[in-house]
N, C-alpha and C positions, 0 to 999 in steps of 0.2 A: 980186576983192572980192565981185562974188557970189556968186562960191561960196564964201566965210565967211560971208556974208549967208546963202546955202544954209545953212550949217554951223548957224546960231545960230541961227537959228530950228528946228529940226530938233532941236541941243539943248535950246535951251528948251521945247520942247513936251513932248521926253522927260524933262527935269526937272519940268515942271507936272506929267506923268501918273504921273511917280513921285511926288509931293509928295502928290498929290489921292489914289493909292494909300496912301499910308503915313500921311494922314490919317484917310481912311475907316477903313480897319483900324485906327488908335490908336481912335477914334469905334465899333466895335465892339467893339474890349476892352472898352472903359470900359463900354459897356451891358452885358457879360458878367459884369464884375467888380461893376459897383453890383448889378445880378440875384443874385448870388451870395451880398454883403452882407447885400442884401433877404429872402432865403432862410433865411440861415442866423439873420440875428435873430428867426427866429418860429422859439419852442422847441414839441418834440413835445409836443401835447396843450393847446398855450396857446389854442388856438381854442375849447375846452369850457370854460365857466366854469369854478370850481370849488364844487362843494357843502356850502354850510356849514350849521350847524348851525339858522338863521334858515330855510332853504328846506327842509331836512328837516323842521323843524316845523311848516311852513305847509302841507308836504303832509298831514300824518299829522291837522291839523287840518280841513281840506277833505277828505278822507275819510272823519274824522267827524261832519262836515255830512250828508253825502252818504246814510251810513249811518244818521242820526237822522231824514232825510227820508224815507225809507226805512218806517222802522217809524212814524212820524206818521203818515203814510198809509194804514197797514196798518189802526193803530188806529182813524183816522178813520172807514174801512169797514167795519171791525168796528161802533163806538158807532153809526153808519148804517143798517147795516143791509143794506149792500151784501154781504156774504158771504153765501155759500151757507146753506141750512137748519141749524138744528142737529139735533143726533144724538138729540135725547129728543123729538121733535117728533111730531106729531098723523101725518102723513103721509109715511112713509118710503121711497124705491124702491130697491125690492130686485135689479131687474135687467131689460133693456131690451135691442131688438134694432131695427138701419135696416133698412127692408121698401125702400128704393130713394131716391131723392133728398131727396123730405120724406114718407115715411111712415113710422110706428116703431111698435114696440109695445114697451109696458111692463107689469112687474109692480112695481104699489104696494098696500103694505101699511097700512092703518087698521084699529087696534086688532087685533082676530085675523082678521082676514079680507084675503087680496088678491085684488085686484081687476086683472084681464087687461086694456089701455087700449090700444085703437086709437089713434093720432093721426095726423091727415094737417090740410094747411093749412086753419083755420077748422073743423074738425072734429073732434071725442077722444069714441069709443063705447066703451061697454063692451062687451067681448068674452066674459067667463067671470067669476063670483066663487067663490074656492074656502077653505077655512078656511086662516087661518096657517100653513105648517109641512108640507102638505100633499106639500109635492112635497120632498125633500130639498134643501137648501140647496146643498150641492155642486152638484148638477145646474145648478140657474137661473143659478150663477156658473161652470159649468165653461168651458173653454177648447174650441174645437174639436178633431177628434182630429188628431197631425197625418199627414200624408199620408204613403203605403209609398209606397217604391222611390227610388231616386233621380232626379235630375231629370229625366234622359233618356228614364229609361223612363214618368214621368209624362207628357215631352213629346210622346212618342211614341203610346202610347195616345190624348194626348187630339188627336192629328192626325189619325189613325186614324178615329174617332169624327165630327171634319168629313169626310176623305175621304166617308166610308159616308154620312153626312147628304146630302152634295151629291150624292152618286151617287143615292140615291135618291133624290131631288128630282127629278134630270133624269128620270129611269129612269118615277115616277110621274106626269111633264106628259106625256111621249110618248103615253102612254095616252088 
């Protein structure tokens, strides 16, 4: 008797652990399959609204918000006074150069005469007056020329040029 008592318990435990097996796995399908269901109900592309003809016009109308603030603005500066000089005006510059952080010199034009302007902070001398026209106008606007050779041999030379600086530097404290 107890070894049927052995026996049934033994198989009942083997029936529990296959029951509790073949439940779990039924309990995994199911989430596999509802997952699947869940999946396949969301159609490609259903997650992007779609655009209708209400939101394309509400953009094309705030764009043209945007673009009417735009030139109100512009206008407003203009009626202001906030733009730059106009073109028929008393004092015109004709063309200007940065001597280093805040120093510059200009050429300004009143009536036929320009006038050469130092300016540095708290300070604008006259430098030169010479008559309108006097200097060719290409000149005062030209470009600088640009540089021969290519870059290597530009970089090369101008290495060349510190070598010999530093050497002679040393060369002339010895002394």
């Amino acid at each position: 008797m107890k070894r049927l008592a052995g026996r049934g318990v033994l198989l009942a435990s083997f029936f529990a652990s296959t029951v509790a097996s073949t439940v779990a796995h039924a309990a995994d399908m199911n989430a596999v399959n509802n997952a699947a269901k869940i999946a396949s109900s969301v159609g490609a592309g259903s997650a992007v609204p779609a655009l209708g003809v209400g939101a394309v016009l509400q953009t094309f109308v705030g764009l043209a918000v945007v673009i009417g603030l735009v030139f109100g603005c512009a206008w407003l500066a203009r009626r202001f006074g906030l733009q730059p000089g106009q073109r028929g005006a008393l004092v015109k510059t004709v063309g200007g150069a940065s001597l280093g952080g805040k120093e510059r010199v200009a050429v300004v034009e009143i009536g036929d005469t320009w006038l050469v302007l130092g300016a540095a902070p708290g300070n604008v001398r006259l430098l030169h007056t010479m008559p309108a026209g006097s200097v060719a106008a290409d000149m005062v606007a030209a470009s600088p020329t640009p540089l021969s050779g290519t870059f290597g041999q530009r970089f090369r030379d101008a290495l060349k040029g510190e070598v010999g600086k530093r050497f002679n530097a040393h060369r002339g404290g010895d002394r």
